[in-house]
N, C-alpha and C positions, 0 to 999 in steps of 0.2 A: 424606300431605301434610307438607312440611317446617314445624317450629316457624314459622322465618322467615315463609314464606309468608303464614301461617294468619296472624301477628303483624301483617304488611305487611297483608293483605286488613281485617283488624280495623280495623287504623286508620285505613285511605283510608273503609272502613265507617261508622266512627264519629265521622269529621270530614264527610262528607256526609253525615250522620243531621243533624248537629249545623246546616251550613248550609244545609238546605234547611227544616228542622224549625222553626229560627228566623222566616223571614218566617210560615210558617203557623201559628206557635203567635200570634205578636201581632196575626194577621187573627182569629183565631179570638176572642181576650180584645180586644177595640178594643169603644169605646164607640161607639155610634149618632153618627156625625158627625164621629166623631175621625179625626182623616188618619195613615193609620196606613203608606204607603207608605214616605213618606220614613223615620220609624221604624224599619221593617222593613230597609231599606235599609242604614241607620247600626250597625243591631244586626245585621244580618248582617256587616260589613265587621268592628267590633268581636268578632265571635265569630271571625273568621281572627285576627286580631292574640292575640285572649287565646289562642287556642291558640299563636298562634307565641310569644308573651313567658314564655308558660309552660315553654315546649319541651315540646309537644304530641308522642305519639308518632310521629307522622308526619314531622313536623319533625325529629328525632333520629334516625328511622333512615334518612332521606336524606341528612342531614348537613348541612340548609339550616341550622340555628342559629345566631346569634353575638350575641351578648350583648351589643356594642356598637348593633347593627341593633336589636333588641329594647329597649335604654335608649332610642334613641331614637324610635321609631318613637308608643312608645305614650303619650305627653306630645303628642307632633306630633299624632294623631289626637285624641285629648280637644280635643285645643285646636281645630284645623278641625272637629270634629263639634258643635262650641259653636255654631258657625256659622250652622247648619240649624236655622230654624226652619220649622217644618210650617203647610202653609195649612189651617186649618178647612175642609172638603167641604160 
């Protein structure tokens, strides 16, 4: 199997470990009543973004990256996910 491949499979691996791992780890840690949806929600949308502002490998070796998309994107979403507030269950 070529470097490449094994490289490309890793990361598409390890960026769905990442957003699927995300809603289930904060269902997992939520308090008795805590509304943990929209959370889960917001932290997943935030886990795509820090990979992409980071230049996540996957991001890099498809060539999506650009550093002006990434300045701003991730001040945009802070600022909209201020927004969201979660209703008690």
């Amino acid at each position: 199997m070529p470097a490449d491949l094994i490289l490309k499979v890793v990361s598409w691996g390890l960026l769905l470990l990442g957003m699927v791992g995300t809603p289930i780890y904060l269902r997992k840690q939520r308090l008795p009543g805590q509304p943990w949806v929209v959370n889960a929600i917001i932290s997943t949308i935030a886990f795509a973004l820090w990979v992409y502002t980071l230049g996540g490998s996957v991001i890099l070796i498809h060539h999506w990256y650009n550093v002006v998309l990434a300045g701003i994107a991730a001040p945009i979403f802070t600022f909209v996910a201020g927004m969201f507030e979660p209703k008690a269950s």
